[in-house]
C-alpha positions as CSV (number, residue, x, y, z in Angstrom):
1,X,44.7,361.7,66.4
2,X,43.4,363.4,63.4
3,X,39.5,363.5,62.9
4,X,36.6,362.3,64.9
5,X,36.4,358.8,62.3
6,X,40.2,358.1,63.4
7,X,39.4,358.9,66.8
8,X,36.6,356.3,66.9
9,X,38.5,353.5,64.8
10,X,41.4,353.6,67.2
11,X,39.0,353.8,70.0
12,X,37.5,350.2,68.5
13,X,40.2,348.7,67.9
14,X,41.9,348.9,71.4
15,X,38.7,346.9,72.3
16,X,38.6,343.1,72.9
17,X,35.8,343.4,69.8
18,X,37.2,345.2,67.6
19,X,40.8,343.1,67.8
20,X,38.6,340.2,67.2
21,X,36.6,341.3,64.1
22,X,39.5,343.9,62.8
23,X,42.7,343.3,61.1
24,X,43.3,346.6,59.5
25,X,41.8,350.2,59.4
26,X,41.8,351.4,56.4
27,X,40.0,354.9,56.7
28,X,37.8,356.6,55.6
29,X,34.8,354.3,57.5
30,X,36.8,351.0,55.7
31,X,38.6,348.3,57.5
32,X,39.8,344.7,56.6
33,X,38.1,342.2,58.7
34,X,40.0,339.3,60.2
35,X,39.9,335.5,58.4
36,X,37.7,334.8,61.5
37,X,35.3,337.5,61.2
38,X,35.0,337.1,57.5
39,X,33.9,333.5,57.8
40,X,31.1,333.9,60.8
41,X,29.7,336.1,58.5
42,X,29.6,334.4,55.3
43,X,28.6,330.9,58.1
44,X,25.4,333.2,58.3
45,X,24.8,333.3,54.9
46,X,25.2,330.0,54.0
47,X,22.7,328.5,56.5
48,X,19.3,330.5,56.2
49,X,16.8,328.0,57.1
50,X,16.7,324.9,58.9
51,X,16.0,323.0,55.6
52,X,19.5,324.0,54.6
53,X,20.7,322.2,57.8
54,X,19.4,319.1,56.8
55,X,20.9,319.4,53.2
56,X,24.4,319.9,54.4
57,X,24.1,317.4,56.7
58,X,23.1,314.9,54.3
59,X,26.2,315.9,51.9
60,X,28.4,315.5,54.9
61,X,27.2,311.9,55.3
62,X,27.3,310.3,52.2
63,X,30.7,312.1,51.5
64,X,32.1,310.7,54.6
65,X,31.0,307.6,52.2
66,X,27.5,306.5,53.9
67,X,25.0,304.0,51.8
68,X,22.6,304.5,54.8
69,X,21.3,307.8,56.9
70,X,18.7,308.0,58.9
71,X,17.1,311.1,59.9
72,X,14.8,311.8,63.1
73,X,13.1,314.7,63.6
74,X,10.8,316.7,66.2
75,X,9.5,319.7,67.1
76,X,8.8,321.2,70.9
77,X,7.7,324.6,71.6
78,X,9.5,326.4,68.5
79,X,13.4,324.3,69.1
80,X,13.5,321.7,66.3
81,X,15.9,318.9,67.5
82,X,17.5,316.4,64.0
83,X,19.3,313.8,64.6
84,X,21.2,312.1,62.0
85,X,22.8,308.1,62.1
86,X,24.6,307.2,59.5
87,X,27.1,304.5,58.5
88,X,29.9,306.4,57.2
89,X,33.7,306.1,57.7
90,X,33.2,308.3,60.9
91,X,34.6,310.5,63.2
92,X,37.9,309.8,65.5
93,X,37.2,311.2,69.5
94,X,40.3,313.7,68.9
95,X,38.0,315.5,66.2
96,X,34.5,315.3,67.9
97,X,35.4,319.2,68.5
98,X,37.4,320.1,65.6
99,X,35.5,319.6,63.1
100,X,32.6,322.0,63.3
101,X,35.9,324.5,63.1
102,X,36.3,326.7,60.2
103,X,38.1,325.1,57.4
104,X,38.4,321.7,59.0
105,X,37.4,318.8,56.1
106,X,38.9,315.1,55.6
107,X,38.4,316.3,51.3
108,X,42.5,317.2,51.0
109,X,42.8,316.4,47.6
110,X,39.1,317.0,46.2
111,X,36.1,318.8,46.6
112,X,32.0,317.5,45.4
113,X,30.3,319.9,42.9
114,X,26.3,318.2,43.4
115,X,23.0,320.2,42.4
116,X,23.7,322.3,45.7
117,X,26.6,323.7,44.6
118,X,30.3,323.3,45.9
119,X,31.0,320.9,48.9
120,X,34.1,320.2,50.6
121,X,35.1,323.3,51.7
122,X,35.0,322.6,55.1
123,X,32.7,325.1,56.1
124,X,29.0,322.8,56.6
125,X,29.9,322.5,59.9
126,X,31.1,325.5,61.0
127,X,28.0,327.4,59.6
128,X,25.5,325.0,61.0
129,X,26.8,325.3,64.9
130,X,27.3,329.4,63.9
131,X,23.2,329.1,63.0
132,X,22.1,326.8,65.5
133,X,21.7,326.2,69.2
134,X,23.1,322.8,69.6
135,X,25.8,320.8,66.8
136,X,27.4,318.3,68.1
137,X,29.0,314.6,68.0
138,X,26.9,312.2,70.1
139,X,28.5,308.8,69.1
140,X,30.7,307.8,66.6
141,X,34.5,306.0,66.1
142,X,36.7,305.4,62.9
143,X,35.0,303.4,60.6
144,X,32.0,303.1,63.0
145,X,29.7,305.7,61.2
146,X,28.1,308.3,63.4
147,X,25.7,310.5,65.4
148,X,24.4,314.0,65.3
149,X,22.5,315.8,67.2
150,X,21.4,319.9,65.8
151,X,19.3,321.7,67.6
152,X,17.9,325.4,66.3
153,X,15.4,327.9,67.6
154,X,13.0,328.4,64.5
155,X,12.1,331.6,65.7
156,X,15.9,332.6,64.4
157,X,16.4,330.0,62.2
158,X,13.0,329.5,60.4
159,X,11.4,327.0,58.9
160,X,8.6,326.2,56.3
161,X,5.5,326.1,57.9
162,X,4.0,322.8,56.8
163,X,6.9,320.0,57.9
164,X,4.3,317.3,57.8
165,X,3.3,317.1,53.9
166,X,5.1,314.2,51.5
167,X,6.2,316.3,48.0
168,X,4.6,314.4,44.7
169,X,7.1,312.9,42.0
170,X,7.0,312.7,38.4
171,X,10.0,311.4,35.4
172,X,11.2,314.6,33.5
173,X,11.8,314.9,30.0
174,X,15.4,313.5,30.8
175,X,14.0,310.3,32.1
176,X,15.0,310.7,35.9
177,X,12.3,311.1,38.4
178,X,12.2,314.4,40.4
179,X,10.3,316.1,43.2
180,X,7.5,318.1,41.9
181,X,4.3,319.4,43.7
182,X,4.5,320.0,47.8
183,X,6.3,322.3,50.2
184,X,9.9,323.0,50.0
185,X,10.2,321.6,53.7
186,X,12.4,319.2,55.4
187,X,11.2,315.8,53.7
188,X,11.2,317.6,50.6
189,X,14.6,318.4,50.9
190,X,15.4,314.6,52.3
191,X,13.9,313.1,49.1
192,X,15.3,315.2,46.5
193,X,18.9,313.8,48.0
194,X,17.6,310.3,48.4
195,X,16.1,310.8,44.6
196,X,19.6,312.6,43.3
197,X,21.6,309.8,45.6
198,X,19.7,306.9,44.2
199,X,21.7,304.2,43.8
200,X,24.2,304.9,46.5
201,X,22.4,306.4,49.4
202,X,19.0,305.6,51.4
203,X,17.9,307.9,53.4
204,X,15.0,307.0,56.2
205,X,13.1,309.8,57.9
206,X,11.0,309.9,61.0
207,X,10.4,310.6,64.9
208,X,12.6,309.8,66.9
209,X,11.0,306.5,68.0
210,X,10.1,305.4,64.1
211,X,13.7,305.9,63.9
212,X,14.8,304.1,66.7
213,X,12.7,300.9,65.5
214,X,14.1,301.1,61.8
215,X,17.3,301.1,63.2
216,X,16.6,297.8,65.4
217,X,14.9,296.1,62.8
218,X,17.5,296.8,60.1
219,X,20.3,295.8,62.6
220,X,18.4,292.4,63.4
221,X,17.5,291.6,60.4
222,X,21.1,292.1,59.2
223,X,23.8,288.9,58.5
224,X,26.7,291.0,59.6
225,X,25.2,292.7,62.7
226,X,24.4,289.2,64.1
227,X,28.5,288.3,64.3
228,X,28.5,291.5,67.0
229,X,26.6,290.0,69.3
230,X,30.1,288.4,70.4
231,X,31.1,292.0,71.7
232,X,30.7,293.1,75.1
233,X,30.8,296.6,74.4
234,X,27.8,298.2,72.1
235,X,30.3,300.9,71.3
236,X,33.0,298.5,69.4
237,X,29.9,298.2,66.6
238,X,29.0,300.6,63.8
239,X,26.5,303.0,65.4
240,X,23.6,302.2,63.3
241,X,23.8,298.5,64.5
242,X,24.0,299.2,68.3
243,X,20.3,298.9,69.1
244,X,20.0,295.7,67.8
245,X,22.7,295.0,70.9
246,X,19.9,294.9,73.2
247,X,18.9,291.9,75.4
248,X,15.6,293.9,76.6
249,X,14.1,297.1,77.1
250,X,16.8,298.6,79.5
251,X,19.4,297.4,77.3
252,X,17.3,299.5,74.7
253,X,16.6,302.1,76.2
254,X,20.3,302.6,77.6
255,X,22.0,302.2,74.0
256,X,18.9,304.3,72.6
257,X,20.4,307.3,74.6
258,X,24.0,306.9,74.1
259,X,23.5,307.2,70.3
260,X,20.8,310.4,70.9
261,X,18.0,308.9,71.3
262,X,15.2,308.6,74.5
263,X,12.6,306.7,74.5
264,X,10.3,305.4,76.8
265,X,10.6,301.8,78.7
266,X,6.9,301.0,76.9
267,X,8.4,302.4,74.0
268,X,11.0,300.1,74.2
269,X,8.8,297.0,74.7
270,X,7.0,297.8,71.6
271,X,10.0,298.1,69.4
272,X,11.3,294.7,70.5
273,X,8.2,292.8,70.3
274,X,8.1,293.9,66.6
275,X,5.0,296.0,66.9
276,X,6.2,299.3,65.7
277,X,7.1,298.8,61.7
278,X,10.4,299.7,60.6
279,X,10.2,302.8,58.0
280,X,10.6,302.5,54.2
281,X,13.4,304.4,53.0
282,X,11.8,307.9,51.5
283,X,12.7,307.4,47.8
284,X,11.0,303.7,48.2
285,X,7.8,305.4,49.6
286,X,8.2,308.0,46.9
287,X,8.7,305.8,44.0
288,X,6.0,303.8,45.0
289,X,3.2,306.5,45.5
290,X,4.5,307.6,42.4
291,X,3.6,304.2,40.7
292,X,0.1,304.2,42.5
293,X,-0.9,307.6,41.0
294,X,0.2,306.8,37.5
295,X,-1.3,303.2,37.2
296,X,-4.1,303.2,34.6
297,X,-6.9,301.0,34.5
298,X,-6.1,297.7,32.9
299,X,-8.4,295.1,31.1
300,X,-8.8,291.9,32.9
301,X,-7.0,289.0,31.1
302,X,-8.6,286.0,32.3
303,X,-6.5,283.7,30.2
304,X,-3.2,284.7,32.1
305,X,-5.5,285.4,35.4
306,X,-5.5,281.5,35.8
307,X,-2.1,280.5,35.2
308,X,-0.8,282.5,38.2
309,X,-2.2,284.9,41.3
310,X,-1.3,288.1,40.9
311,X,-1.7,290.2,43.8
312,X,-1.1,294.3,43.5
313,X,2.3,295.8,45.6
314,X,-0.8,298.1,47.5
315,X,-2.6,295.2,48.6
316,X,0.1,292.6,49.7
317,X,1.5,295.9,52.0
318,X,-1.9,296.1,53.0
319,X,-2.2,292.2,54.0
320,X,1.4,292.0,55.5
321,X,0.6,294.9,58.1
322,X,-2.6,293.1,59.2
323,X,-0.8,289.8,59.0
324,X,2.1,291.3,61.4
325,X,-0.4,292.8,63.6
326,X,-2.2,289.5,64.0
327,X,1.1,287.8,64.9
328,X,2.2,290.7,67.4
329,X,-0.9,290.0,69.6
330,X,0.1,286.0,69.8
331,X,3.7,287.5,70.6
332,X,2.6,289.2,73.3
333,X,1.0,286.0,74.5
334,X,4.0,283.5,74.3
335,X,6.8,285.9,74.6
336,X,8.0,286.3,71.3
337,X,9.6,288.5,69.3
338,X,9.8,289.4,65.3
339,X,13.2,291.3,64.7
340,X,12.3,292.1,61.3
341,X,8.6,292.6,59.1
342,X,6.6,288.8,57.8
343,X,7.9,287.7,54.6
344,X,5.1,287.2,52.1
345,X,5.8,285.3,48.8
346,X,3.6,285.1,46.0
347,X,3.2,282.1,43.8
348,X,1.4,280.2,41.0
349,X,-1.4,278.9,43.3
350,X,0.6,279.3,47.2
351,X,0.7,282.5,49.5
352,X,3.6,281.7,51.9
353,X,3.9,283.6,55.3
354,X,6.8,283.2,57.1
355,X,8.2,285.1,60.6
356,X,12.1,285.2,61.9
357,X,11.2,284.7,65.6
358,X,13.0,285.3,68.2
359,X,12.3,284.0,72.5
360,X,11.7,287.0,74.4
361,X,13.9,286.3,78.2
């Protein structure tokens, strides 16, 4: 057999393991690893933390052509479970498997080149289940949008420390507002995509249940999710409109879990009633805390002061809050419900106040 080095290569690659991860020995200690081999490894590389997760994620949705993700996330005990909805063109039940394969993308003819680098390769996928514990397809259907579920063990896939602290934003030299003082952690990395993706993405993050009652509200609220009531089968609608399906809080909390969510039945109740608030999307709350630290001080003008109220964005969120909290407890009283948040309108000497109600069975 030649020397001891031959000896052992031939040994290996009579193995199942070394058939799996070797094409050729080449000698001399070198071999020529197999397609397969080559791309677990370099699946490693691409995914190093759980923050790069979330980015690839969020490329794979708003290429699949999404104007809306949401993202819930939650940590138990070292696993980190994110889930992602969104309302892209979704993924056929023949392919719920095949996609997280090596070289498996719906980008035939083109690939994206974005501030991350090259996407399109048909590889997110593949390196996020090689990285994680769980990556899967919980609900989703051609045209219908969809649901993820990753799970990852952060004591092999870590992540930045701080995951609870909002990153500051200020305008560049260029003009275009970017991410500037904070930890590079996962809402960080959601609102530097919702910031780069500005005009054709928004991107809500959350718990699980904050998530859950966005998704309600914005499926209430919404003109075309109210024709799908006419369905008897949540699952014919797109999957971020399936919560607002429910009749009541087992119908909630039934659809809730079929999309990847659990929630409590009190849980549910709350959501219904209105009294959890739906989330802003992140580049709204970022814009908007950016405009609150960069006001200056103005002189009063009492000439224009009298020809119209003007009341301050900080203050009217401020007064519709308590003014939906005051209508949640006479909800709870007479059985009603608020699908989406109090309209408040301003005008020359009116404040108008008005609720979309709805009679709890």
């Amino acid at each position: 057999m030649g020397d001891s080095r031959e000896l052992i290569s031939f040994i290996a690659s009579m193995t199942g393991e070394g058939n799996l991860r070797v094409e050729e020995n080449l000698g001399e200690g070198f071999v020529k690893l197999r397609v397969s081999e080559a791309e677990r490894r370099q699946a490693k590389h691409d995914i190093q933390h759980v923050e790069d997760v979330v980015i690839e994620m969020l490329r794979n949705a708003r290429d699949a052509g999404a104007s809306k993700i949401y993202v819930a996330m939650q940590k138990e005990e070292g696993v980190r479970t994110l889930l992602f909805f969104d309302n892209g063109s979704g993924v056929p039940e023949d392919m719920r498997e095949r996609i997280f394969d090596a070289r498996v993308t719906s980008k035939l003819e083109t690939i994206k080149m974005d501030r991350w680098g090259v996407h399109g390769r048909g590889m997110a996928l593949f390196s996020i289940r090689q990285n994680c514990m769980v990556a899967q397809v919980v609900a989703s259907g051609m045209q219908l949008g969809s649901s993820f579920r990753v799970v990852a063990d952060t004591s092999s896939l870590s992540e930045r420390t701080d995951q609870s602290t909002w990153p500051s934003a200020a305008r560049g030299d260029d003009g275009v507002v970017v991410c500037t003082k904070g930890p590079h952690n996962i809402i960080r990395t959601a609102c530097e995509f919702a910031l780069e993706e500005l005009h054709g993405c928004d991107v809500y993050l959350g718990s699980p249940t904050e998530i859950a009652a966005t998704l309600y509200a914005h499926a209430s609220s919404s003109v075309e999710a109210s024709t799908y009531l006419f369905t008897d089968d949540p699952e014919e609608l797109p999957v971020i409109d399936r919560l607002g399906y429910a009749a009541d809080a087992s119908d909630f909390i039934a659809i809730a879990h079929s999309i990847g969510i659990d929630v409590s039945e009190r849980t549910a109740h709350r959501i219904l009633s209105g009294a959890l608030q739906p989330l802003k999307s992140v580049s709204s709350r970022l814009l908007r805390e950016r405009g609150a630290t960069s006001r200056k001080p103005v002189s009063v003008d009492l000439v224009r002061d009298r020809r119209g109220l003007k009341i301050s964005s900080e203050d009217l969120d401020r007064f519709t809050r308590s003014v939906e909290k005051s209508f949640s407890d006479l909800a709870d009283r007479y059985y009603l419900s608020c699908p989406s948040e109090p309209k408040v309108r301003v005008t020359r000497d009116r404040i108008t106040i008005s609720f979309d109600i709805g009679k709890d069975d």
